[in-house]
Backbone bond lengths (Angstrom), bond angles and torsions (degrees), N, CA, C in turn:
res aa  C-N    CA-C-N  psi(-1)  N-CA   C-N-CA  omega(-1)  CA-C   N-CA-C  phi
1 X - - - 1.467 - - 1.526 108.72 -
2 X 1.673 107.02 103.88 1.533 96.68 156.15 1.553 145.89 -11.97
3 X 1.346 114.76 116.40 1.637 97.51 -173.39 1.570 139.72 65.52
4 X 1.607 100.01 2.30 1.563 111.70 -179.08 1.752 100.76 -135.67
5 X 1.512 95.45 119.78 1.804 102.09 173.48 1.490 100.56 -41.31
6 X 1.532 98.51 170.83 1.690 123.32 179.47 1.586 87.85 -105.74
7 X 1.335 124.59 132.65 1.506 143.09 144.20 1.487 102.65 -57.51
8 X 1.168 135.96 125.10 1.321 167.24 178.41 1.448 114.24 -104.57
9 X 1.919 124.95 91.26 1.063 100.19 -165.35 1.436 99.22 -142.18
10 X 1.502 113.40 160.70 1.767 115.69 -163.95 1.757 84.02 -97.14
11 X 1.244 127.49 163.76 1.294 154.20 -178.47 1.460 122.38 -126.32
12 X 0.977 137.08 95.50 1.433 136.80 -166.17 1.703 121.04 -117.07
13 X 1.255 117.18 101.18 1.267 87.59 -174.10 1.862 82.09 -163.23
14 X 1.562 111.57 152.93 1.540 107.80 -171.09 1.254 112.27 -91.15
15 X 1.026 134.48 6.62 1.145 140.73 160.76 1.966 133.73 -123.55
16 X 1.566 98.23 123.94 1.698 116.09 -139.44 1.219 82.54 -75.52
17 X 1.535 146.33 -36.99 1.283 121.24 -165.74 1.660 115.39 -66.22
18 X 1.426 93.04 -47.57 1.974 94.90 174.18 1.394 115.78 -65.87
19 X 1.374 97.62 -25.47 1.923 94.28 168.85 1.776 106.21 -50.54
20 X 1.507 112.48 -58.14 0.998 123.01 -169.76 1.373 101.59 -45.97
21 X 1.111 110.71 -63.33 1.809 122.31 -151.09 1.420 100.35 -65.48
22 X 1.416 119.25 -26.35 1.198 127.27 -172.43 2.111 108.89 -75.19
23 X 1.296 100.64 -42.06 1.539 116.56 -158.31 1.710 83.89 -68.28
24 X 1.237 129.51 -46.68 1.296 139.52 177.71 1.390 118.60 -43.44
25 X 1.354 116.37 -71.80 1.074 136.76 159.95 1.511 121.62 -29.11
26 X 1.767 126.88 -63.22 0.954 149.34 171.11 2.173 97.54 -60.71
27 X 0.783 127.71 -53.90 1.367 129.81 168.52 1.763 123.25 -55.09
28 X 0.946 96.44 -26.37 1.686 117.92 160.81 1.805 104.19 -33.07
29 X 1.398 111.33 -47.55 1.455 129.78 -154.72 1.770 100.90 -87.34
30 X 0.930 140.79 143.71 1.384 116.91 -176.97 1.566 104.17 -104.47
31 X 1.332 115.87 -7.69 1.559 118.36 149.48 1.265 144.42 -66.21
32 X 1.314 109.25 -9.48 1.193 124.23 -176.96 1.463 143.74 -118.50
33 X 0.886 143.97 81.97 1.984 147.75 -104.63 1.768 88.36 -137.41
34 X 1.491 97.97 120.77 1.695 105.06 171.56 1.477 100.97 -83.13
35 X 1.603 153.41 120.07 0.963 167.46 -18.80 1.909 121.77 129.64
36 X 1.617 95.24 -58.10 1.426 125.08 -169.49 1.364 112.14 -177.45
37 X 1.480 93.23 147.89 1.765 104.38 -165.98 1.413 79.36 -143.78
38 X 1.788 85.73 154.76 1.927 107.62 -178.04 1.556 88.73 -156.67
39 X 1.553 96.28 152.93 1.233 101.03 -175.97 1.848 112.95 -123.17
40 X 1.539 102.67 12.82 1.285 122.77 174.95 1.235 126.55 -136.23
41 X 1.273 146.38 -178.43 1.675 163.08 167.15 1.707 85.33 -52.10
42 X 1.568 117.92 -68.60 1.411 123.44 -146.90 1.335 106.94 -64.10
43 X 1.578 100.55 -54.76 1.606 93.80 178.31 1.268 128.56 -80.05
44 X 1.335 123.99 -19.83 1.651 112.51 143.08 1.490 110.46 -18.34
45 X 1.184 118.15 -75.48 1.042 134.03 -168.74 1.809 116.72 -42.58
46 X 1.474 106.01 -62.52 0.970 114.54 -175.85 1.719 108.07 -84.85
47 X 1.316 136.49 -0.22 1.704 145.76 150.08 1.916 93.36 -52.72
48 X 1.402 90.27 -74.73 1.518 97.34 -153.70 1.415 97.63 -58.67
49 X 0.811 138.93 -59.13 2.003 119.65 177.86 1.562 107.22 -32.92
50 X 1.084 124.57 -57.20 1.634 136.38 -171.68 1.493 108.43 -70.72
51 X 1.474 118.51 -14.53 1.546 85.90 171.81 1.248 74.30 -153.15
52 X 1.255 143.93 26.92 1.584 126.92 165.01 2.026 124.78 10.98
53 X 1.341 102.12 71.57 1.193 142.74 139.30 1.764 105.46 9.08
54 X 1.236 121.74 141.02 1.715 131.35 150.03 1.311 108.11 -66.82
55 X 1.682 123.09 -66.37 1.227 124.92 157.96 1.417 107.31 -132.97
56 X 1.297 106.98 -176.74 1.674 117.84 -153.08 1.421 91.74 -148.67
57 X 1.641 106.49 110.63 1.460 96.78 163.98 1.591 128.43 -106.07
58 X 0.835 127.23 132.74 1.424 150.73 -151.95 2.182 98.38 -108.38
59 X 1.478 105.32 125.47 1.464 113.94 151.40 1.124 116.29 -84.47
60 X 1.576 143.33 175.02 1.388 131.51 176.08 1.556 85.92 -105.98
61 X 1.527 127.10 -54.80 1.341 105.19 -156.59 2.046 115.66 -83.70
62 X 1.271 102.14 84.82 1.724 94.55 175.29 1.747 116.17 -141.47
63 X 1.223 130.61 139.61 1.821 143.93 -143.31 1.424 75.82 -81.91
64 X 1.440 77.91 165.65 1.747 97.20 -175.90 1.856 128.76 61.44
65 X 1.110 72.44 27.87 1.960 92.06 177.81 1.590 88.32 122.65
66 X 1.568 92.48 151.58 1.963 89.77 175.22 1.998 89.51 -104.79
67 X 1.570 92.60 -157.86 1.651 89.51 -168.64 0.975 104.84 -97.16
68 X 1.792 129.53 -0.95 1.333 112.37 -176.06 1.551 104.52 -97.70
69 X 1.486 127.18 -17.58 1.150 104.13 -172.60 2.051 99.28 -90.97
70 X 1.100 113.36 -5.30 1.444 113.11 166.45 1.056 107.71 -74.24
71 X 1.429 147.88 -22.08 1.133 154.01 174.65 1.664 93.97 -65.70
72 X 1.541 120.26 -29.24 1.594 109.01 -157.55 1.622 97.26 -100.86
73 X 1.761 106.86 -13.61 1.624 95.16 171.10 1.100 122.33 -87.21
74 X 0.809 92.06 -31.72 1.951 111.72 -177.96 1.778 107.55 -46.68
75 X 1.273 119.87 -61.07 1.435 146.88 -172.14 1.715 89.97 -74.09
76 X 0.914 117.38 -53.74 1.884 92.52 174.43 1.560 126.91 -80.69
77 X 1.682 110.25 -11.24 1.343 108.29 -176.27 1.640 90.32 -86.50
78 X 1.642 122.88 -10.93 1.574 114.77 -164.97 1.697 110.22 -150.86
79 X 1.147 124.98 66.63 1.345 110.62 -170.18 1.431 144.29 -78.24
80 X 1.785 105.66 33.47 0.922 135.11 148.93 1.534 128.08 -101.85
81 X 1.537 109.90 -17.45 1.299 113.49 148.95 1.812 134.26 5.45
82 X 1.205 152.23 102.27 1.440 156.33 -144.93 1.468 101.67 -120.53
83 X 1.364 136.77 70.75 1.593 129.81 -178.92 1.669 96.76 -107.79
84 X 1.328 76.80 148.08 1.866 105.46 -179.78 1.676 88.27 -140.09
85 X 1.769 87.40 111.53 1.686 102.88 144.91 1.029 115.42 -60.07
86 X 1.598 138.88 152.56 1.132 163.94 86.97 1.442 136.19 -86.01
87 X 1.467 106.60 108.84 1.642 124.89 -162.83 1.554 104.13 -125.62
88 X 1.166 114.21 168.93 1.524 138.45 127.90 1.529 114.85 -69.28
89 X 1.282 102.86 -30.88 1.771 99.41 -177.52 1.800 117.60 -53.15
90 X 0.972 111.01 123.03 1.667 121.66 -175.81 1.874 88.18 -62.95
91 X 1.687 80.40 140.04 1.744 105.56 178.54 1.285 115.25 -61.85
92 X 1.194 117.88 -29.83 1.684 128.38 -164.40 1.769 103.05 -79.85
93 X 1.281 109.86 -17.85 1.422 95.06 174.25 2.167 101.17 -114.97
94 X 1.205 122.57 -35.69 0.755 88.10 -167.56 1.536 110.37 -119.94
95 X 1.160 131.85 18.92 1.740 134.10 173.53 1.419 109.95 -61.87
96 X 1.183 113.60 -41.84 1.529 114.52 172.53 1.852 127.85 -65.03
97 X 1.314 106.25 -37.84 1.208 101.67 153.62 1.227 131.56 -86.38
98 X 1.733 128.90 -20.09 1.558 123.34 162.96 1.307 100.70 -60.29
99 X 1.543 151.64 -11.48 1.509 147.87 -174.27 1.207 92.28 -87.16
100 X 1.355 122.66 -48.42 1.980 113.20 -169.72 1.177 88.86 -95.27
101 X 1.379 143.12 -12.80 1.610 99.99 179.76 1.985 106.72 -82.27
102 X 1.458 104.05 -5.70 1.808 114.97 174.82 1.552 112.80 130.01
103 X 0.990 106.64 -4.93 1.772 100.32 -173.20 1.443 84.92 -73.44
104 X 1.759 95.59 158.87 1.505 117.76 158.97 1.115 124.10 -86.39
105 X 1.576 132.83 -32.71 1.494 133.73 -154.49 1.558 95.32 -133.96
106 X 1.327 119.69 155.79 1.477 115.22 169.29 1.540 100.71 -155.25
107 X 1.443 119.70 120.06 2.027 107.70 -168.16 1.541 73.44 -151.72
108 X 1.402 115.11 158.80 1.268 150.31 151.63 1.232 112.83 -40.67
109 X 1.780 105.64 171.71 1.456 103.07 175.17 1.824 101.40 -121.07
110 X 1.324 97.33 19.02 2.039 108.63 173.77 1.825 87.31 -95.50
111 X 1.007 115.92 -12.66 1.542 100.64 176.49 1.122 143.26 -48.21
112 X 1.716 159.99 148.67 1.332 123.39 -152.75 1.985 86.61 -102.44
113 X 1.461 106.29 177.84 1.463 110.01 177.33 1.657 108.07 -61.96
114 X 1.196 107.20 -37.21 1.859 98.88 160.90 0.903 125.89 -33.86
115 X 0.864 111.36 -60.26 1.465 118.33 -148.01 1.837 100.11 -87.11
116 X 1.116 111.18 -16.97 1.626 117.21 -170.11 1.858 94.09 -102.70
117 X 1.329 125.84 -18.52 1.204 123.65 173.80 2.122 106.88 -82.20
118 X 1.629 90.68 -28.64 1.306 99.71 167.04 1.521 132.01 -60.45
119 X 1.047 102.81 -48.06 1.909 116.65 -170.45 1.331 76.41 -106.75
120 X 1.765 172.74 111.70 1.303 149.87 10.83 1.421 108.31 -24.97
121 X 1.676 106.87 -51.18 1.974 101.35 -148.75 1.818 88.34 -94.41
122 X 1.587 117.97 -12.40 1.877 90.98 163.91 1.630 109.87 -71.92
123 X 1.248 108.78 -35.65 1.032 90.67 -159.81 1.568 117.67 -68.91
124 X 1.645 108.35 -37.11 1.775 112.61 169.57 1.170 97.14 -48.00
125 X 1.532 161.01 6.51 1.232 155.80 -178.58 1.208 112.33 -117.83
126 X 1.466 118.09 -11.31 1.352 121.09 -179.93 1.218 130.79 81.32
127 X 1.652 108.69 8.60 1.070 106.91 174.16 1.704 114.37 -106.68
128 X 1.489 108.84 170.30 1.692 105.83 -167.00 1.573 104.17 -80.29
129 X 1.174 102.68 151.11 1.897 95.95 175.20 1.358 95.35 -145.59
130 X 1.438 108.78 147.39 1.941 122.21 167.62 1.368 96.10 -171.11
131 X 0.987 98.00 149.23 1.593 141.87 -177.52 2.024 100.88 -47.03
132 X 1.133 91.68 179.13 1.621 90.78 179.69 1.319 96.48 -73.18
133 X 1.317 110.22 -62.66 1.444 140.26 170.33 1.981 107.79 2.98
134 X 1.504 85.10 -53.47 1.756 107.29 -148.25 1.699 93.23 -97.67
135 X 1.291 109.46 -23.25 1.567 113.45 179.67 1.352 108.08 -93.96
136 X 1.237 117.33 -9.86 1.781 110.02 168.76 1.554 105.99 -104.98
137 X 1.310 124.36 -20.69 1.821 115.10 157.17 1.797 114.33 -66.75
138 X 0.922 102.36 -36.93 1.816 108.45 -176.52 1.498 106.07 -76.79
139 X 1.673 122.20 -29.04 1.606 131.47 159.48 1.393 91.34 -51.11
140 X 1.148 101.57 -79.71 1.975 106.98 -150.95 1.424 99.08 -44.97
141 X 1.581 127.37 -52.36 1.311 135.48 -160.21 2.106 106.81 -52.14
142 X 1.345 94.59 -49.31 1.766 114.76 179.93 1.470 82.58 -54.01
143 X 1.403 119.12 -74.78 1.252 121.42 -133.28 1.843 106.49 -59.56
144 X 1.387 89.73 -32.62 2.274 99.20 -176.48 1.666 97.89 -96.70
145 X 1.322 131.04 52.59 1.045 135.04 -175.44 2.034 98.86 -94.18
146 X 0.926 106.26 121.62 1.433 108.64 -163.64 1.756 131.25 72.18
147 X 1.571 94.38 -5.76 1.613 87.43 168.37 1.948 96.97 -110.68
148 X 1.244 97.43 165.48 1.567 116.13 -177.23 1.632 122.15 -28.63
149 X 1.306 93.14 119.31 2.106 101.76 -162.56 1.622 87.48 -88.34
150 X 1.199 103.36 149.98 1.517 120.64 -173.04 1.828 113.80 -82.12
151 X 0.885 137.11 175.79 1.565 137.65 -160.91 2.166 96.91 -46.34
152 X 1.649 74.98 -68.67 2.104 91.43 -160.27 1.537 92.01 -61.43
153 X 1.550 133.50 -10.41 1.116 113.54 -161.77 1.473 108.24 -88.19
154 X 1.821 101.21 -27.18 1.274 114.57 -169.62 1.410 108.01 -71.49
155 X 1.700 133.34 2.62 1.088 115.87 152.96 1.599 146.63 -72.34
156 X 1.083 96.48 -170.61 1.986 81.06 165.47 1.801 100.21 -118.79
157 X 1.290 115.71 176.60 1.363 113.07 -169.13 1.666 94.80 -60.48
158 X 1.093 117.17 -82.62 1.426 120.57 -178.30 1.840 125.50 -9.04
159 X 1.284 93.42 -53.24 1.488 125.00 171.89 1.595 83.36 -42.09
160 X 1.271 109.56 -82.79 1.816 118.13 -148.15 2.113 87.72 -74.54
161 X 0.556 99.87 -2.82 1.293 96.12 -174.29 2.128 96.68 -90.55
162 X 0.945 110.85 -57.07 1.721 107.49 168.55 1.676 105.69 -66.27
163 X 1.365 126.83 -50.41 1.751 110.18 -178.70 1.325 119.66 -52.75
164 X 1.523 116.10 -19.61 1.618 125.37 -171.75 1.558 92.86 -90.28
165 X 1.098 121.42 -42.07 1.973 118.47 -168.48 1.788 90.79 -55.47
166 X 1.480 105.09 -66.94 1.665 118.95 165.60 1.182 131.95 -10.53
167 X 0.884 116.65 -50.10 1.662 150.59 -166.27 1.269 105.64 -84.87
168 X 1.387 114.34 -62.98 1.719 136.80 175.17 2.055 111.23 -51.52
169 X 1.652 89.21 -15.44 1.985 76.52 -153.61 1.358 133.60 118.40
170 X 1.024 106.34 -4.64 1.512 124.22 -170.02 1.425 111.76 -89.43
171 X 1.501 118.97 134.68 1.625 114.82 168.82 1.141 108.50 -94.49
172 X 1.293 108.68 161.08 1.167 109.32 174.80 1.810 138.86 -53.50
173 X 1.476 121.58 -5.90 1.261 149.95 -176.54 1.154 94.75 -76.45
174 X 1.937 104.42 -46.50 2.000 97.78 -146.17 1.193 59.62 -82.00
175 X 1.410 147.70 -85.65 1.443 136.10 -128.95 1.709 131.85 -25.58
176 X 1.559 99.32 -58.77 1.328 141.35 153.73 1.458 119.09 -35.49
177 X 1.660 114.77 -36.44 1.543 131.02 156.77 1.502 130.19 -71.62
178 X 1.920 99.44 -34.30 1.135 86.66 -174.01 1.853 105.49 -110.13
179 X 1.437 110.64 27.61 1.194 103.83 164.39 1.358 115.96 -131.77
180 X 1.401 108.74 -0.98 1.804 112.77 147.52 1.998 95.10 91.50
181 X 1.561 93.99 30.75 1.548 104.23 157.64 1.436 135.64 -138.23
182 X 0.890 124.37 175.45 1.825 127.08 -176.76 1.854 106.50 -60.59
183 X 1.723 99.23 145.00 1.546 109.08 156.67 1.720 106.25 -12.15
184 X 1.336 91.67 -86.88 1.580 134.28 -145.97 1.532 88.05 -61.92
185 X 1.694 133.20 -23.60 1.533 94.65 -169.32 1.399 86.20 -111.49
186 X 1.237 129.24 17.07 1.740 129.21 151.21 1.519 107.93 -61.48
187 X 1.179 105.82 -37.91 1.792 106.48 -154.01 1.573 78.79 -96.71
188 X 0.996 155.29 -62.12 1.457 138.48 -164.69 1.658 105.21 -71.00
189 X 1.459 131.28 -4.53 1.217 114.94 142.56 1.817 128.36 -74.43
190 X 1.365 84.57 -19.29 1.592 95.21 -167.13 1.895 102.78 -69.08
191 X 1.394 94.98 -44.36 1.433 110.67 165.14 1.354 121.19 -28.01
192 X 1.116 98.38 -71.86 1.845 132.13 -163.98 2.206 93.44 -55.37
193 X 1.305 108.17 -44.42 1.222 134.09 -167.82 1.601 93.57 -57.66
194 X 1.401 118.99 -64.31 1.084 137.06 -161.51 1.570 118.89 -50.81
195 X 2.329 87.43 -51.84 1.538 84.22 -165.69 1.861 97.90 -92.54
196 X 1.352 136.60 -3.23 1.226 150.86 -168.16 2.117 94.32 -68.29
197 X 1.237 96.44 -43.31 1.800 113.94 -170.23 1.296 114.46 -115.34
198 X 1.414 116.74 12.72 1.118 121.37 152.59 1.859 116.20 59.57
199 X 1.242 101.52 34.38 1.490 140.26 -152.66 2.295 107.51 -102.50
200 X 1.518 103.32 149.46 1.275 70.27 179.72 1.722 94.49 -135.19
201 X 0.912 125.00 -15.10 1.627 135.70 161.07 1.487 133.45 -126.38
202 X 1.171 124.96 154.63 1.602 112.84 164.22 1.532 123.57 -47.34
203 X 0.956 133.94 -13.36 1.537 146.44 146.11 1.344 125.30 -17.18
204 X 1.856 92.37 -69.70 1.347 121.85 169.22 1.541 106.61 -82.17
205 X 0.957 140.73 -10.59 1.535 131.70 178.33 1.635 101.22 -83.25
206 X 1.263 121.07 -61.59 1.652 124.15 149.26 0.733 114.24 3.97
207 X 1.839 119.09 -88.34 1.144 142.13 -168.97 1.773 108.36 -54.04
208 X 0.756 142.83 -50.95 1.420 171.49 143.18 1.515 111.95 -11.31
209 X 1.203 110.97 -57.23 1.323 132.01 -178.07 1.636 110.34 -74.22
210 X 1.706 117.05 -43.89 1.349 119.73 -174.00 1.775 108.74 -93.37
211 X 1.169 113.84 3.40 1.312 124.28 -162.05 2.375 99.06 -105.85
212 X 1.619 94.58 -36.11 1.840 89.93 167.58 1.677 98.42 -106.08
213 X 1.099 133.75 9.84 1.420 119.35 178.59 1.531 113.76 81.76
214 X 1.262 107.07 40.62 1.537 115.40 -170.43 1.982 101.69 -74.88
215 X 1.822 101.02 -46.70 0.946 105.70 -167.12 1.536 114.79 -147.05
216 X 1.477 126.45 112.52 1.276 116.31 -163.40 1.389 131.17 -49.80
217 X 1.258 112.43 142.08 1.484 105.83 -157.84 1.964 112.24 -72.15
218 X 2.078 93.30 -15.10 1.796 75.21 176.66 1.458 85.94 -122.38
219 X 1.365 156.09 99.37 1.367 128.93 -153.64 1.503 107.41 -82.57
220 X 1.765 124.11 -23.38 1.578 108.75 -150.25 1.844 71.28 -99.66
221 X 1.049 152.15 9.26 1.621 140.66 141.57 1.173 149.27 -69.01
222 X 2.214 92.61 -39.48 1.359 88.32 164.03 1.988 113.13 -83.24
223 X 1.673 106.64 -47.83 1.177 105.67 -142.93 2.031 108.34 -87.06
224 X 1.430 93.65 7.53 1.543 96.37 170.70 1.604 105.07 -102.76
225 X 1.276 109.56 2.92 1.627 90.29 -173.45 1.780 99.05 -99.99
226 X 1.611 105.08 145.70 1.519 141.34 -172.01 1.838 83.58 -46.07
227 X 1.277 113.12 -57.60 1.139 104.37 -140.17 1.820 119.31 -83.20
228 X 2.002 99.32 5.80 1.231 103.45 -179.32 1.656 103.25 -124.39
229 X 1.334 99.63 45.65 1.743 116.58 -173.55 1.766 80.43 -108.35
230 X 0.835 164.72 -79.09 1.170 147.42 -136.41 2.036 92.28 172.52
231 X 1.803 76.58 140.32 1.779 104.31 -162.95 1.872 91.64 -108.37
């Protein structure tokens, strides 16, 4: 586009087909130029140092770091940093914490290419962008600020960060691997999980998880297919 910079942006997401469908999509815009792609937490990490990005979009669910706690390195190695979530993850649980862990933008992946060509160029501007969706969970969230936090709320990120590995399939080893801590302080999250939800096995954490939309119930069906990248 004549007379208007190119947005420069890293792409993160663990799966190459939606990368694809996504880089396409996002290229649609003639402002907007995919840059670098990662298909994990780490290399997010290690993209965005190497070509330091306009914005950087980040998935939450991907091995080797998920996207929200890359969202939390990213923002301290750079605190001008520009991240835009893009998930399947429902807004109501997690837009409010991708905002405190530092991202600017947080929208779905049912979103149309508008609207994702939209919240790219606020966010290269620095300003915050979310969906209606994400602005009436972050309302409600302000608004019950000191009255009673709801089950998933009553965790801490970490917390929801082991019930989702849980949920997914994960033992406690890989867990412990892929968040770069000990057995033992997996299982004393797992704990914490248990008595927080009033829960009495991974069974029920499962159950738990597919019942608020923590974690899709088929994930390599819904969130690799072309056709649930953007409506």
């Amino acid at each position: 586009m004549q007379g208007q910079s190119v947005i420069r942006v890293l792409l993160a997401d663990d799966h190459g087909l939606v990368r694809a469908g996504l880089k396409t999509i996002l290229e649609q815009a003639p402002d907007i130029r995919v840059v670098a792609e990662a298909s994990n937490g780490m290399e997010a990490i290690q993209e965005f140092e190497r070509v330091r990005p306009d914005v950087a979009i980040l998935d939450i669910s991907m091995p080797m770091m998920d996207g929200m706690e890359a969202v939390k390195r990213l923002i301290s190695s750079d605190r001008n940093g520009r991240i835009l979530v893009l998930t399947m993850h429902p807004e109501r649980y997690y837009a409010v914490r991708a905002l405190k862990a530092g991202a600017l933008g947080y929208i779905t992946k049912g979103t149309s290419s508008q609207e994702l060509h939209s919240a790219v160029r606020a966010v290269a501007r620095g300003k915050r962008y979310l969906s209606n969706e994400g602005i009436d969970a972050v309302t409600i969230r302000m608004m019950a600020h000191g009255m009673d936090t709801t089950p998933v709320e009553s965790l801490s990120d970490r917390e929801l960060q082991v019930l989702c590995h849980i949920a997914s399939g994960y033992k406690v080893r890989e867990i412990a691997e892929e968040l770069g801590v000990g057995t033992k302080t997996v299982e004393t999250y797992r704990s914490r999980i248990l008595r927080k939800l009033c829960l009495r096995r991974d069974a029920d954490i499962c159950r738990f998880a597919f019942e608020h939309g923590l974690v899709p119930v088929a994930p390599s069906s819904q969130e690799s297919s072309p056709s649930n990248l953007m409506k």
